[in-house]
C-alpha positions as a LaTeX table, in Angstrom:
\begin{tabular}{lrrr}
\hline
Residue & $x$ (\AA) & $y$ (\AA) & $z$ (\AA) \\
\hline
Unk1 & $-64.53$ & 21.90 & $-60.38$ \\
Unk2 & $-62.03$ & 24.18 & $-59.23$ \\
Unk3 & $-58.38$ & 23.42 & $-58.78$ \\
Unk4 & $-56.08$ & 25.11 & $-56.54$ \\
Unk5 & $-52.34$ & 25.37 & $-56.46$ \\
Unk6 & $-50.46$ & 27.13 & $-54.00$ \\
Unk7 & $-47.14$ & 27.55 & $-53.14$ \\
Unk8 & $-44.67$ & 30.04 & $-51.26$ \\
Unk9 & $-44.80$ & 28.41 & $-48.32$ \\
Unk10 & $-41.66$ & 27.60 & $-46.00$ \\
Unk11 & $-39.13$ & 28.04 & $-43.12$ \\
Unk12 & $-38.31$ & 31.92 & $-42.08$ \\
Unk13 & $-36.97$ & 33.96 & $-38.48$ \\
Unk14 & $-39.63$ & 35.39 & $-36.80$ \\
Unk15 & $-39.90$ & 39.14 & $-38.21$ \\
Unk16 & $-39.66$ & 38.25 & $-41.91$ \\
Unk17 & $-41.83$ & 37.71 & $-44.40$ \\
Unk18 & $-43.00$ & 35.15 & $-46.81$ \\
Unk19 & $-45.70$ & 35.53 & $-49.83$ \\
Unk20 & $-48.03$ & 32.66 & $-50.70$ \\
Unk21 & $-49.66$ & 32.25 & $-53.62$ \\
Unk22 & $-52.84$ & 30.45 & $-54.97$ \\
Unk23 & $-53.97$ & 29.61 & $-58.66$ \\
Unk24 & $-57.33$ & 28.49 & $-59.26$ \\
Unk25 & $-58.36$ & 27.47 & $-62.41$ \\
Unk26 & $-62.42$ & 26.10 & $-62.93$ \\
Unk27 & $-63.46$ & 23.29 & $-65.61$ \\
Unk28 & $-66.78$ & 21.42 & $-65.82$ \\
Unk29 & $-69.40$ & 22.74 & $-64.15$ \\
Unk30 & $-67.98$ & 25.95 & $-62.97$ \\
Unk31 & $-69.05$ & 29.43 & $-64.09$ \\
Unk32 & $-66.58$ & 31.87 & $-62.12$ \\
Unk33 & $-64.74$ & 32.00 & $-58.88$ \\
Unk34 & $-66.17$ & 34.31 & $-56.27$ \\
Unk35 & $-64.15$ & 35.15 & $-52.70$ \\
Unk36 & $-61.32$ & 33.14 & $-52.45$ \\
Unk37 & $-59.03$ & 33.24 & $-49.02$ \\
Unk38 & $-56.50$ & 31.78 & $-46.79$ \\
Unk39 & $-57.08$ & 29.49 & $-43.91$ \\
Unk40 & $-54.51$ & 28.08 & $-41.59$ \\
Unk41 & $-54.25$ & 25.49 & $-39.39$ \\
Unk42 & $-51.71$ & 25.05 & $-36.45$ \\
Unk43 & $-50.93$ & 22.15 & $-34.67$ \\
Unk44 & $-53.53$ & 21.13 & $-32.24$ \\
Unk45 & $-56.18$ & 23.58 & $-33.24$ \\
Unk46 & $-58.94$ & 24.39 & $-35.82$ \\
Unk47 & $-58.64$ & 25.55 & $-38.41$ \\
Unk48 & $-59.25$ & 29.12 & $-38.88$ \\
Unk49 & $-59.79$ & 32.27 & $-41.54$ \\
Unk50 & $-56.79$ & 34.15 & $-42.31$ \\
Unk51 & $-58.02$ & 36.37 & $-44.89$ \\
Unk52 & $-60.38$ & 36.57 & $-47.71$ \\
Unk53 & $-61.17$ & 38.57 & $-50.90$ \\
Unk54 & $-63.66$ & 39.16 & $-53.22$ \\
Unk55 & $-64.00$ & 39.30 & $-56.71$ \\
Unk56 & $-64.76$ & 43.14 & $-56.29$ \\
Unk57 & $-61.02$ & 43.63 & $-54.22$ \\
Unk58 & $-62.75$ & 43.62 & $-50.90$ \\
Unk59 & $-61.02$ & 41.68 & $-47.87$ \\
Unk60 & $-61.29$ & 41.06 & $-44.68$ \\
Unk61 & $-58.55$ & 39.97 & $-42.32$ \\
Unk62 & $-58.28$ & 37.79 & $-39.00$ \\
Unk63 & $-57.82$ & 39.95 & $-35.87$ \\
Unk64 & $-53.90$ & 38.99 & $-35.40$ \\
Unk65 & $-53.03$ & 39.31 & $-38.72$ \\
Unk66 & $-54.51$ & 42.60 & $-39.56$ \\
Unk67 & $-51.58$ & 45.25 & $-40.46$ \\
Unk68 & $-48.92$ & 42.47 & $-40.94$ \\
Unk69 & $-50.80$ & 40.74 & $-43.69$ \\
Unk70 & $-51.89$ & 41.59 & $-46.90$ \\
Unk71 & $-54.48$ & 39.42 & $-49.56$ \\
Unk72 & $-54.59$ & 40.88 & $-52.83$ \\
Unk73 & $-56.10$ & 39.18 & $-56.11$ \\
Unk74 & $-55.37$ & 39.07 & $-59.89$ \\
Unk75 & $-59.24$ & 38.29 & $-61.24$ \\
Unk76 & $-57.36$ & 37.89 & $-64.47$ \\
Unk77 & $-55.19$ & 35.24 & $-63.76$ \\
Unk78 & $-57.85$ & 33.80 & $-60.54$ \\
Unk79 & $-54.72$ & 34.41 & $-58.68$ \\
Unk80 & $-54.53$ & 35.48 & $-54.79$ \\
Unk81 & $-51.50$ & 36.49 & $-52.95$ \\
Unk82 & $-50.80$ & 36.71 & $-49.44$ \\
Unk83 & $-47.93$ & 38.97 & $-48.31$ \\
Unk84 & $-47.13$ & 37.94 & $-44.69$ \\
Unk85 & $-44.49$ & 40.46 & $-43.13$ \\
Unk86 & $-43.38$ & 40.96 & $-39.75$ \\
Unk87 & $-44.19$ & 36.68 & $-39.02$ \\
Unk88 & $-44.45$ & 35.57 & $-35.53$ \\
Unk89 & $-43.76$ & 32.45 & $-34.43$ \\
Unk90 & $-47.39$ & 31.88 & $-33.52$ \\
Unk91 & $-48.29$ & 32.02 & $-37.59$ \\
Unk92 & $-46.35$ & 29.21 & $-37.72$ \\
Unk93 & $-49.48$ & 26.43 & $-39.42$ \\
Unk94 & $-50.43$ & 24.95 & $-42.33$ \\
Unk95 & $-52.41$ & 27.43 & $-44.82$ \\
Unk96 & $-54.81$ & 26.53 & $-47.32$ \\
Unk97 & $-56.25$ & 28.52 & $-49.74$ \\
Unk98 & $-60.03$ & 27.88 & $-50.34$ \\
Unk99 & $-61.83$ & 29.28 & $-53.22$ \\
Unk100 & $-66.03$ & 29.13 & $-54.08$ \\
Unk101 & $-67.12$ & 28.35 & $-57.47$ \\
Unk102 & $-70.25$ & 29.57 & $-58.91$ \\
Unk103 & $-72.60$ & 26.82 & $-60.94$ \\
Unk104 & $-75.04$ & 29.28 & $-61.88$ \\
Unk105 & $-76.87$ & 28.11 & $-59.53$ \\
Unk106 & $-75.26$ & 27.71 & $-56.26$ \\
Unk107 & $-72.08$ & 27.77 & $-54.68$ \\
Unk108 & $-69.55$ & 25.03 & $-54.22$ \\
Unk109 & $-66.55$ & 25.28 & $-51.72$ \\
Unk110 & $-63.08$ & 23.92 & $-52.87$ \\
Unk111 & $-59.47$ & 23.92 & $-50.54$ \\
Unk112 & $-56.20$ & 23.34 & $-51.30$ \\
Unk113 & $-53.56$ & 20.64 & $-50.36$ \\
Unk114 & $-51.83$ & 23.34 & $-48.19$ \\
Unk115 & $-48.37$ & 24.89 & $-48.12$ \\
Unk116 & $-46.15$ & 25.06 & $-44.38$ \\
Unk117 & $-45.55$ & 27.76 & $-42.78$ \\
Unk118 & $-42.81$ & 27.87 & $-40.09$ \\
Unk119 & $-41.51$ & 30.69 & $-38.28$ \\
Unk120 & $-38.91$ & 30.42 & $-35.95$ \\
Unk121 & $-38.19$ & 32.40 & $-33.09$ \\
\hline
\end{tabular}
């Protein structure tokens, strides 16, 4: 399995920034850890993909988030980061970071308990 521990999460004005971050670490059946991301969840809503990364460094960003947000990844330490600058009150959800482990022969899908994110205006 793969676990997941995240943390940075918390209360901050709208315009500032926060950094998440997300440790994965894979036992048992796991080979390696392939794109890992953020998802968030807001009040009332689905929940939806903030960002992702590969393995390789390539991401890919939600629309609203693009240019104020920035994943980045430490293969060596299966870490991911997520700068969050310039925070609107509308980021204000719960994030979770999600991460796929590789069996060797398929994939299996694995979240975090979530950190809060609350931006005031």
């Amino acid at each position: 399995q793969v676990r997941l521990v995240e943390s940075g999460g918390g209360l901050v004005q709208a315009g500032g920034s926060l950094r998440l971050s997300c440790a994965a670490s894979a036992s048992g059946i796991i080979d390696s850890i392939g794109i890992m991301g953020w998802y968030r969840q807001a009040l009332g809503k689905e929940r939806e993909l903030v960002a992702s990364i590969s393995s390789g460094g390539t991401s890919r960003y939600e629309d609203s988030v693009r240019g104020r947000f920035t994943i980045s990844r430490d293969n060596a330490k299966n870490t991911i980061y997520l700068q969050m600058n310039s925070l609107k009150s509308e980021d204000t959800a719960d994030y979770f970071c999600n991460a796929r482990g590789w069996t060797g022969r398929l994939w299996i899908e694995y979240w975090g308990q979530g950190t809060q994110v609350t931006v005031s205006s």
